[in-house]
N, CA, C and O atoms as a MOPAC input file, in Angstrom:
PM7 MOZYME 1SCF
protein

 N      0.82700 1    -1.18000 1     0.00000 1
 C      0.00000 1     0.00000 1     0.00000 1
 C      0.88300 1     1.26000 1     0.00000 1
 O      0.39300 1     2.29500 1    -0.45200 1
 N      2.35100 1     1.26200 1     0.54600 1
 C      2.41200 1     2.60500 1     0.96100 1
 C      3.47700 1     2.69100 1    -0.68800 1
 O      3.65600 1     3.84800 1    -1.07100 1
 N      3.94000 1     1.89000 1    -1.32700 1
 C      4.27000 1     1.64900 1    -2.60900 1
 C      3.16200 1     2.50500 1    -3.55900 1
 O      3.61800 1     3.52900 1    -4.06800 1
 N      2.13300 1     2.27000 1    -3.76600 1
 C      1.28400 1     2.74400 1    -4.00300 1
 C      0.91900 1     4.29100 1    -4.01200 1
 O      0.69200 1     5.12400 1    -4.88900 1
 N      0.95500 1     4.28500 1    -3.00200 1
 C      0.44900 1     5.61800 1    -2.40600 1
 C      1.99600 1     6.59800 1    -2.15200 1
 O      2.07300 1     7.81700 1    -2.31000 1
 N      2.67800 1     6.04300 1    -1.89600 1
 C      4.36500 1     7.00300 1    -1.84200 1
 C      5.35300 1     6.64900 1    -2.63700 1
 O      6.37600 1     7.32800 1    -2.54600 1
 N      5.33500 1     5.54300 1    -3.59600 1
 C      6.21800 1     4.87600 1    -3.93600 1
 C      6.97700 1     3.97100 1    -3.68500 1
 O      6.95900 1     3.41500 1    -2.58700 1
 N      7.62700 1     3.70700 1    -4.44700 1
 C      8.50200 1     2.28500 1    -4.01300 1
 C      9.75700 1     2.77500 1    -2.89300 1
 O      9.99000 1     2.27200 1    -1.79300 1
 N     10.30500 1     3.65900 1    -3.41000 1
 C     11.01600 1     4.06500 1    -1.96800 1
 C     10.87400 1     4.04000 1    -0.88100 1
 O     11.37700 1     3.43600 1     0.06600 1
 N      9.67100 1     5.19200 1    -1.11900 1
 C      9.37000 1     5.27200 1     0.44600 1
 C      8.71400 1     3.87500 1     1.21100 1
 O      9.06200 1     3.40500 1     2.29400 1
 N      7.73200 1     3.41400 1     0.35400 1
 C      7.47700 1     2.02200 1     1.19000 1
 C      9.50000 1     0.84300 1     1.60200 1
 O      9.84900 1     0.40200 1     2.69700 1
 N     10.17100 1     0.75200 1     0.45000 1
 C     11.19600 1     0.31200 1     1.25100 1
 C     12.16400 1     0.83800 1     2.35000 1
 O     13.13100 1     0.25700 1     2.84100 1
 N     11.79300 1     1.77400 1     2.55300 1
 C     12.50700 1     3.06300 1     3.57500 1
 C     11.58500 1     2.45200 1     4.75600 1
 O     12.11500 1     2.25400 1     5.84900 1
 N     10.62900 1     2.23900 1     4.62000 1
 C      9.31700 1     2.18500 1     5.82500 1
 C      9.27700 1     0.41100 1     6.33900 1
 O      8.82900 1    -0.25700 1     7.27200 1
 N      9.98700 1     0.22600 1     5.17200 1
 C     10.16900 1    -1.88100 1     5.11000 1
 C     11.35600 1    -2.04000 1     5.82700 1
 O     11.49000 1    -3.12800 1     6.38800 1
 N     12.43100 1    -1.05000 1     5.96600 1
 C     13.52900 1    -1.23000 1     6.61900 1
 C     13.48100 1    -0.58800 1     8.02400 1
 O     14.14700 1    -1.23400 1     8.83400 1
 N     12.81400 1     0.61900 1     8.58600 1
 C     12.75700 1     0.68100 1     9.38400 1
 C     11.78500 1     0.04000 1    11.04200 1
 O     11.84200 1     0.02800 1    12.27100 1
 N     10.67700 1    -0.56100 1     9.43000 1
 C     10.18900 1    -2.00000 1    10.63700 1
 C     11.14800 1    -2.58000 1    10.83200 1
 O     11.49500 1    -2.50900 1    12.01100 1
 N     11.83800 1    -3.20300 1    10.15500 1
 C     12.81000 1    -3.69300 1    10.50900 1
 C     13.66600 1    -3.74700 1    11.54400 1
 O     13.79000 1    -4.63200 1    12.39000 1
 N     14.29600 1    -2.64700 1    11.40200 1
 C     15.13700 1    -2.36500 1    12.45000 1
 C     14.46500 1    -2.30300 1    13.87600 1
 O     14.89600 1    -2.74500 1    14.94100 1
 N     12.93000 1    -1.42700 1    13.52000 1
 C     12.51100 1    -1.24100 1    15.32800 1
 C     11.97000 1    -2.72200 1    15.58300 1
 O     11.75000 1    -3.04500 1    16.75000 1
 N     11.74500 1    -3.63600 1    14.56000 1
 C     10.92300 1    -4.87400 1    15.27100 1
 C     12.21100 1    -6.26600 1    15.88100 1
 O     12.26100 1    -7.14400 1    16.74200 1
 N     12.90300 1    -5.81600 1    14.99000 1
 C     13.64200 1    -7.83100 1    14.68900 1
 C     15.36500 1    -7.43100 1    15.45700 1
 O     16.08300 1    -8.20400 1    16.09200 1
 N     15.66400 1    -5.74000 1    15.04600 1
 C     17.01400 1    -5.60000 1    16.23900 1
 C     16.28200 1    -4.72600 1    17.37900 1
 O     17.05100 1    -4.20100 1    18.18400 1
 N     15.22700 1    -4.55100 1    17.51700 1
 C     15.12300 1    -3.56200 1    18.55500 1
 C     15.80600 1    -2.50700 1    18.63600 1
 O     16.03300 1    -1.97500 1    19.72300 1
 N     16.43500 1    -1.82700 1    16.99200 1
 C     17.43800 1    -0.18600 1    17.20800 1
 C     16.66000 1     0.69700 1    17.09200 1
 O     15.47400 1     0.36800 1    17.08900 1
 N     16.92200 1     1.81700 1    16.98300 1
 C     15.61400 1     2.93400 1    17.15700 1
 C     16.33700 1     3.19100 1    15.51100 1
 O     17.42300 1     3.24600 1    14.93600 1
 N     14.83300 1     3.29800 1    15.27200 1
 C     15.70700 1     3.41600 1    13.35300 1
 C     15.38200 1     5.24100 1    13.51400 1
 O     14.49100 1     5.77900 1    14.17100 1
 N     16.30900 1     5.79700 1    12.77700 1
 C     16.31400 1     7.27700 1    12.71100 1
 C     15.33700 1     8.01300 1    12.09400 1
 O     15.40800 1     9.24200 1    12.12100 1
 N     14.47500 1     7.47400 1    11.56800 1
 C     13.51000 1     8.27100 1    10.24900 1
 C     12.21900 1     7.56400 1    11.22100 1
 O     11.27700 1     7.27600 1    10.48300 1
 N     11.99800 1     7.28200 1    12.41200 1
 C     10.84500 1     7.11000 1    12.84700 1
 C     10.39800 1     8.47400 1    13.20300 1
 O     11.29200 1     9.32000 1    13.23300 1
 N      8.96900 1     8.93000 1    13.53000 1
 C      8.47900 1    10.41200 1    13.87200 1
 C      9.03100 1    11.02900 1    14.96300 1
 O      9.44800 1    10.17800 1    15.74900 1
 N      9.21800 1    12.19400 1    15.35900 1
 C      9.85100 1    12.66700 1    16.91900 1
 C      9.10800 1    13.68100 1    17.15500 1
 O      8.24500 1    14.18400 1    16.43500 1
 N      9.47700 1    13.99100 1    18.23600 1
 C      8.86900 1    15.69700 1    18.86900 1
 C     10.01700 1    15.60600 1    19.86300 1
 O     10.51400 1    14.78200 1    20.63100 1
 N     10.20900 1    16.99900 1    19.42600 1
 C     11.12600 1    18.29600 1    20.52100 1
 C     10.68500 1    18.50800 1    21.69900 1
 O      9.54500 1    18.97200 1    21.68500 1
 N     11.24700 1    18.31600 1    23.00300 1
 C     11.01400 1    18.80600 1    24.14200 1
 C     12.01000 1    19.30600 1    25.16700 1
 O     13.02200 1    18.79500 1    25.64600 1
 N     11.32200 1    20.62300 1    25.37500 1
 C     12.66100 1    21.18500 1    26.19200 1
 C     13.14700 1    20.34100 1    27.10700 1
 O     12.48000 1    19.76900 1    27.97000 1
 N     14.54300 1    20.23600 1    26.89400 1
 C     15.43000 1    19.73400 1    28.34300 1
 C     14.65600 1    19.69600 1    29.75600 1
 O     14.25400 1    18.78400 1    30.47800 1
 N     14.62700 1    21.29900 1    29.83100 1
 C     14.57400 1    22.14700 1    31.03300 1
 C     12.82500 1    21.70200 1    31.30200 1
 O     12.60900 1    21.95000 1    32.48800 1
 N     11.56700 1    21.16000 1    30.65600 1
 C     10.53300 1    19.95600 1    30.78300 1
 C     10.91000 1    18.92400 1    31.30000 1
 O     10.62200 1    18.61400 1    32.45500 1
 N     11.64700 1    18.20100 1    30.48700 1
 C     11.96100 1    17.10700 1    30.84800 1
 C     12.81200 1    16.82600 1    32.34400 1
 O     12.95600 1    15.72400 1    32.87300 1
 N     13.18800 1    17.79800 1    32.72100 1
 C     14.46700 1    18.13500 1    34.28400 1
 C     13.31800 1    17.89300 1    35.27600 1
 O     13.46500 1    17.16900 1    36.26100 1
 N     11.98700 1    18.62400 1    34.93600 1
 C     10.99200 1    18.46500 1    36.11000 1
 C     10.00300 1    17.49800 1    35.82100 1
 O      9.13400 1    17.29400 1    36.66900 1
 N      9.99600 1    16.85300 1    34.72300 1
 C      9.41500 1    15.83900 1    34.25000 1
 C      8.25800 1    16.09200 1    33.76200 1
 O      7.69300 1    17.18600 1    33.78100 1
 N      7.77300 1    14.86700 1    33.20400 1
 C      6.30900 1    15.49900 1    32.31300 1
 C      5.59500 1    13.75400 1    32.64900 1
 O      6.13000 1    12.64800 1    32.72200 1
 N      4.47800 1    14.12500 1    32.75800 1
 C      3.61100 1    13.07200 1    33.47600 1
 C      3.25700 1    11.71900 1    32.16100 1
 O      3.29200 1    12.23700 1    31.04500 1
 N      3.03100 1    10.61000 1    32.11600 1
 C      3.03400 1     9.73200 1    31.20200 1
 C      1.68500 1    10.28500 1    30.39100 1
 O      1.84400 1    10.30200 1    29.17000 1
 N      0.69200 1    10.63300 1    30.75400 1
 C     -0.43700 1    10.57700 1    30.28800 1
 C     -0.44800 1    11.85700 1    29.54500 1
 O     -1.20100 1    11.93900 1    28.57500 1
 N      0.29700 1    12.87700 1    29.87800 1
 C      0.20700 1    14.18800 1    29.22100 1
 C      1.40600 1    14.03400 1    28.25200 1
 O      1.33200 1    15.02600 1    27.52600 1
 N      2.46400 1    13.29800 1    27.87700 1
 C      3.48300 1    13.10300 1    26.86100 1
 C      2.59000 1    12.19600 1    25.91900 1
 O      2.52100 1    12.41400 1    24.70900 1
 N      2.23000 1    11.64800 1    26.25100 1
 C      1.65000 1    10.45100 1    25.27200 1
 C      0.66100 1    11.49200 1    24.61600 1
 O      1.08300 1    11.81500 1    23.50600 1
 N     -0.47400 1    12.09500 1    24.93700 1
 C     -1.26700 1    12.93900 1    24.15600 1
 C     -0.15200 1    14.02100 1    23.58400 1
 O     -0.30400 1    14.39100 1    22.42000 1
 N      0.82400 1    14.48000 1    24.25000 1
 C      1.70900 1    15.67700 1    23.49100 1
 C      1.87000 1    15.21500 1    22.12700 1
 O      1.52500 1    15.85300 1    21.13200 1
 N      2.56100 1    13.75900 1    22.13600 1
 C      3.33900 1    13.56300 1    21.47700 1
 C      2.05400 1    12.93600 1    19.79600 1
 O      2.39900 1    12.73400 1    18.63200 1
 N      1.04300 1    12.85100 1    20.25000 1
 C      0.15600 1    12.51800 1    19.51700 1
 C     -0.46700 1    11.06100 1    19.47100 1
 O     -1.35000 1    10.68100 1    18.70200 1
 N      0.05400 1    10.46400 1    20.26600 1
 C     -0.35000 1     9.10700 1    20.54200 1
 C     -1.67300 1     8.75200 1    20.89900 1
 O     -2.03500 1     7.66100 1    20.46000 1
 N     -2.72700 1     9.56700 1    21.77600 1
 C     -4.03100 1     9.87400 1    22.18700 1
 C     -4.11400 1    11.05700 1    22.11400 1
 O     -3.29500 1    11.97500 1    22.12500 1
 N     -5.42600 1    10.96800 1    22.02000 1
 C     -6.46800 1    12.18600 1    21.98100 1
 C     -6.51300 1    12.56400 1    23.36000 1
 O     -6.73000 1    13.77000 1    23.48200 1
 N     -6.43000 1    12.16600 1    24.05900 1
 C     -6.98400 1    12.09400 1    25.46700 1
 C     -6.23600 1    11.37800 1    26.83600 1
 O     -5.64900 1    10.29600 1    26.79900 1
 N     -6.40100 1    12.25600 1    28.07300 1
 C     -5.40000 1    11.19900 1    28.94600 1
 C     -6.47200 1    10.04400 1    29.05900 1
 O     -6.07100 1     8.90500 1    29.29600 1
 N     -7.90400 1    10.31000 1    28.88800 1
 C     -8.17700 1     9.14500 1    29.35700 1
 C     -8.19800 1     7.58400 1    28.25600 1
 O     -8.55400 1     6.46300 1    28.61800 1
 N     -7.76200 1     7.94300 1    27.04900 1
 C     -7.61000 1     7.37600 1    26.22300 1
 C     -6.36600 1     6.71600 1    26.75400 1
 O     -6.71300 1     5.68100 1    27.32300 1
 N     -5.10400 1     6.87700 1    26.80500 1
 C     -3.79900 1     6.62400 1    27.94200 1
 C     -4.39800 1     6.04900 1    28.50600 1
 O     -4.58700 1     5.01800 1    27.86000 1
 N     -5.05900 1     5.99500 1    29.69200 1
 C     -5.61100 1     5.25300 1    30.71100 1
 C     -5.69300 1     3.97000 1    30.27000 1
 O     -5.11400 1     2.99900 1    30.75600 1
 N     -6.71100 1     4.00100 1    28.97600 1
 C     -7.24600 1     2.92400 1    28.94500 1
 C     -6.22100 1     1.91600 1    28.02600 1
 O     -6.32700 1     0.69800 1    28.17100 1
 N     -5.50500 1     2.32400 1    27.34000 1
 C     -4.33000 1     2.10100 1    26.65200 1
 C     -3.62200 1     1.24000 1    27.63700 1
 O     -3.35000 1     0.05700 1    27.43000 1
 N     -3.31300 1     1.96200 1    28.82400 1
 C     -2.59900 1     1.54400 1    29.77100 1
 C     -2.82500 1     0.10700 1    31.02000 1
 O     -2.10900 1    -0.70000 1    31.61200 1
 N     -4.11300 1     0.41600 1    30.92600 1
 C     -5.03100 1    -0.73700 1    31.60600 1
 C     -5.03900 1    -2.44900 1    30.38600 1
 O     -5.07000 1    -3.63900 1    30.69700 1
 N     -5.00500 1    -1.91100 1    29.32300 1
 C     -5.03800 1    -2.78800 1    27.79000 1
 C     -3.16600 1    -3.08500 1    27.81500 1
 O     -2.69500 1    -3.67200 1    26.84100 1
 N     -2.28600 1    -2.67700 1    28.87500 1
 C     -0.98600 1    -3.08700 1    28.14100 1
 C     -0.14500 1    -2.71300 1    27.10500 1
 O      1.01700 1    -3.10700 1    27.00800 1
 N     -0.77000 1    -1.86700 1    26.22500 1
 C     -0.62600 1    -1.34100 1    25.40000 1
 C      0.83200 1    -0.04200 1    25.59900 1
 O      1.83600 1    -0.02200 1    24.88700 1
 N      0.62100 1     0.62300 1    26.39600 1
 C      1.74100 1     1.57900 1    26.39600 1
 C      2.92700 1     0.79500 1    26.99400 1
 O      2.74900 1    -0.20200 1    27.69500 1
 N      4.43200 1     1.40100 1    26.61600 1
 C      5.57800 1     1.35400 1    26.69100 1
 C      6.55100 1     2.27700 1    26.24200 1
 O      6.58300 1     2.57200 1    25.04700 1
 N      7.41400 1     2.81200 1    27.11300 1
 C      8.32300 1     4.02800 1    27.75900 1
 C      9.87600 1     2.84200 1    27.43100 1
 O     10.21400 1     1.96100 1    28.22200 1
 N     10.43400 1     3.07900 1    26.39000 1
 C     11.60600 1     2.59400 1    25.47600 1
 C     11.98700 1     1.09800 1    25.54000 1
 O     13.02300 1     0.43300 1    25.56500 1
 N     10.52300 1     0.86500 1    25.55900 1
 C      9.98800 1    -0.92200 1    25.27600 1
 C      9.77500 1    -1.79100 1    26.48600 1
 O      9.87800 1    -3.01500 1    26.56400 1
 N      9.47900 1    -0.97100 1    27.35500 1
 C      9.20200 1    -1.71200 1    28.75600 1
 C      7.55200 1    -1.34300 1    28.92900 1
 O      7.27600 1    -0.19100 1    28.59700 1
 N      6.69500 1    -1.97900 1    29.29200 1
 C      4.99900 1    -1.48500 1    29.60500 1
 C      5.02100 1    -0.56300 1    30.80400 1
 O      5.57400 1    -0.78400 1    31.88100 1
 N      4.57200 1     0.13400 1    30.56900 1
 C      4.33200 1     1.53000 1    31.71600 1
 C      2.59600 1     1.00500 1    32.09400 1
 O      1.68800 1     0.98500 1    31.26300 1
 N      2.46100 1     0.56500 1    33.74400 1
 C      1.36300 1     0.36900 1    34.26200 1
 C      1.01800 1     1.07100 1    35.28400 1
 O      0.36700 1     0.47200 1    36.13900 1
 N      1.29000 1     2.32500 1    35.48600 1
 C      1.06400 1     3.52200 1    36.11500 1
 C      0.52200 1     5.00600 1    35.61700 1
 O      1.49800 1     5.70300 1    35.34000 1
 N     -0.38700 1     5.51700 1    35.47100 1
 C     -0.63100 1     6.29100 1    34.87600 1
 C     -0.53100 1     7.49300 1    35.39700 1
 O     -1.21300 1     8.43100 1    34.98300 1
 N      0.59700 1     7.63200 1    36.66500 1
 C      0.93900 1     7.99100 1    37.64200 1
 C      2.52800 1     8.99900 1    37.46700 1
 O      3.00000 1    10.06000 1    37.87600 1
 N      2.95400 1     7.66600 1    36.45300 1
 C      4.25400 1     7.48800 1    36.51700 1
 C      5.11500 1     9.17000 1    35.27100 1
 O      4.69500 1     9.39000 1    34.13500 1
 N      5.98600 1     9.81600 1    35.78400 1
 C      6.69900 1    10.92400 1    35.26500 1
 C      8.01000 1    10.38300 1    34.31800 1
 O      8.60300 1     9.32700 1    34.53900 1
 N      8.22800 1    11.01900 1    33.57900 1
 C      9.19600 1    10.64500 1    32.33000 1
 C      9.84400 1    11.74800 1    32.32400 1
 O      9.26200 1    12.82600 1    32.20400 1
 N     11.33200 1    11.62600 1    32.47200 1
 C     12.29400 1    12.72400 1    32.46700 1
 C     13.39400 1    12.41900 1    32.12000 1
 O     13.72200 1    11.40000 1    31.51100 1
 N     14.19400 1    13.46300 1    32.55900 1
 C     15.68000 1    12.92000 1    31.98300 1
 C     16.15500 1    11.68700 1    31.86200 1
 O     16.59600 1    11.02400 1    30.92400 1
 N     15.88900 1    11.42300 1    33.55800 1
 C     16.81200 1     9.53500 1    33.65600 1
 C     16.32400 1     8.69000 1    32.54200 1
 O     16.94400 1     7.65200 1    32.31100 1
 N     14.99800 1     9.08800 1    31.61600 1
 C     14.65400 1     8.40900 1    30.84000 1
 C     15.06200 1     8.10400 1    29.51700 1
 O     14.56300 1     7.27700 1    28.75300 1
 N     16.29300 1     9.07500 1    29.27800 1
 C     16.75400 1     9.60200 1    28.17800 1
 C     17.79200 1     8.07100 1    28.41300 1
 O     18.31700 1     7.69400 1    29.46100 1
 N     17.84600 1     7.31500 1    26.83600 1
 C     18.60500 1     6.17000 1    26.66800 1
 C     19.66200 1     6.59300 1    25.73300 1
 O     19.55600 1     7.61600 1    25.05800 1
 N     21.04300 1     5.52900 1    25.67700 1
 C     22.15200 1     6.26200 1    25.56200 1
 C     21.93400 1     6.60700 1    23.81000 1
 O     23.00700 1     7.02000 1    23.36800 1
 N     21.28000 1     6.57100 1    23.15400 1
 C     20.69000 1     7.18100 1    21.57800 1
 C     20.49500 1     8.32700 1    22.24600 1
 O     20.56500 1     9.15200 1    21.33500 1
 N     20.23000 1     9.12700 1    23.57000 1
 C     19.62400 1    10.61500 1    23.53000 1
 C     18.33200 1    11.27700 1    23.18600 1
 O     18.21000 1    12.48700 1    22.99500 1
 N     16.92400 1     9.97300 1    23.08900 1
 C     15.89000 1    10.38300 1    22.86700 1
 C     15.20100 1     9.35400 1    23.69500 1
 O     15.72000 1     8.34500 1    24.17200 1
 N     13.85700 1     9.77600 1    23.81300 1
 C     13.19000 1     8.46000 1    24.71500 1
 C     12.32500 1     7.78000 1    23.83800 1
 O     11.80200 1     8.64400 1    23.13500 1
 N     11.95800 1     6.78500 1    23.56200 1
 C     10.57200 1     6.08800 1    22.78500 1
 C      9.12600 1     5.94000 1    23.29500 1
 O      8.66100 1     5.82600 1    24.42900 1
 N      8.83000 1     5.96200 1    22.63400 1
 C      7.33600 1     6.16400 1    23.36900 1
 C      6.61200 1     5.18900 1    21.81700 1
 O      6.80100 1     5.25600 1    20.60300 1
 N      5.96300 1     4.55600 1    22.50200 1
 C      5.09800 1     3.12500 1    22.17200 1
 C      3.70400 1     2.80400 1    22.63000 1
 O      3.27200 1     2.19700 1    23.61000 1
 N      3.23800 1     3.29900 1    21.78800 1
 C      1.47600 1     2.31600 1    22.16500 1
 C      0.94800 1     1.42400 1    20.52500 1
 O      0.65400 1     1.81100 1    19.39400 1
 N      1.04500 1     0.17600 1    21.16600 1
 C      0.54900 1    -1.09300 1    20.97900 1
 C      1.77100 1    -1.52500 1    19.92000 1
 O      2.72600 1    -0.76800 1    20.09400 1
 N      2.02100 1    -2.49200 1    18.90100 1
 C      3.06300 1    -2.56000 1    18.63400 1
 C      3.45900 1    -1.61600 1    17.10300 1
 O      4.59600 1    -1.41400 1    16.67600 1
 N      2.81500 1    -1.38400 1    16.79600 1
 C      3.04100 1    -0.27400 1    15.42100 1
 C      3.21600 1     1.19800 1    15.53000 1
 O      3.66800 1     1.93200 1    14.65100 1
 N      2.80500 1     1.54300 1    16.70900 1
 C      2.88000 1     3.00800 1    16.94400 1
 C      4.12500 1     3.97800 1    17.76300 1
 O      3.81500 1     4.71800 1    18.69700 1
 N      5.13600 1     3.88800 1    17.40900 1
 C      6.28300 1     4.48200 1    17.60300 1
 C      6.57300 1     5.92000 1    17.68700 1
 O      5.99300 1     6.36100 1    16.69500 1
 N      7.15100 1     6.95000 1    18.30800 1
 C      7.62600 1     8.22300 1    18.34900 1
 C      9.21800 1     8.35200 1    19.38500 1
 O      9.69600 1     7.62400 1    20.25400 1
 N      9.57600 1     9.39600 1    18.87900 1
 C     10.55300 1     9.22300 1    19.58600 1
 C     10.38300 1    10.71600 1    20.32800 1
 O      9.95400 1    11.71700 1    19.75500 1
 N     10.90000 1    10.63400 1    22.01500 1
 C     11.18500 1    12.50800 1    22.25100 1
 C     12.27200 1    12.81300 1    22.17700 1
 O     13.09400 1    11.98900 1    22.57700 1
 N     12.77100 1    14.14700 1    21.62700 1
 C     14.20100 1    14.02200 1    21.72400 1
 C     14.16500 1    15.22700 1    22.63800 1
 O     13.33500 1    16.11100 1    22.42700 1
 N     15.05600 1    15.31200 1    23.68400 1
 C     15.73500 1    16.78300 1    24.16200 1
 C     15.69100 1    18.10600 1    23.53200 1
 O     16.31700 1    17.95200 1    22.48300 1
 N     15.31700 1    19.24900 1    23.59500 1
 C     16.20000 1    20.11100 1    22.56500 1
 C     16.72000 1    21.17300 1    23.52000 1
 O     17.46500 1    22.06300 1    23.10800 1

């Protein structure tokens, strides 16, 4: 489909970076991101309000329920707290954090 609709490139660009995020677990570089200040991230930002930042839900309570379903994961581990703050310490040695709900839906945050 995405052959189709973007071409053959871009669908093998999109064939390789499943790739990489499914079968090595690397953070492939051309997945989507959002910018967030450092100086956010120092005081942290709550799971349920990054996940809607970042576009993942509409809604915290959408998160919630995401979260109750298993579905969310904070750089491939399940986050079962909807409680739980994401900050620096979260930053992995790539320098961005991942953010994951269910297994196709990928973003990355990076610092800026």
């Amino acid at each position: 489909m995405t052959a189709i609709l973007h071409g053959r490139a871009a669908a093998e660009e999109a064939a390789e970076t499943a790739r990489k995020t499914f079968e090595e677990g690397a953070l492939a570089a051309n997945l989507p991101s959002i910018d967030v200040p450092t100086a956010e991230l120092e005081g942290g930002i709550g799971v349920l309000a990054l996940f809607v930042r970042a576009g993942l839900a509409e809604s915290n309570g959408k998160v919630r329920q995401f979260l109750k379903d298993g579905a969310v994961r904070l750089n491939d581990a399940v986050v079962g707290d909807d409680r739980q703050v994401i900050g620096t310490g979260d930053i992995t040695a790539d320098g961005v954090i991942k953010l994951s709900l269910g297994k196709k839906k990928h973003i990355l945050v990076r610092p800026a």
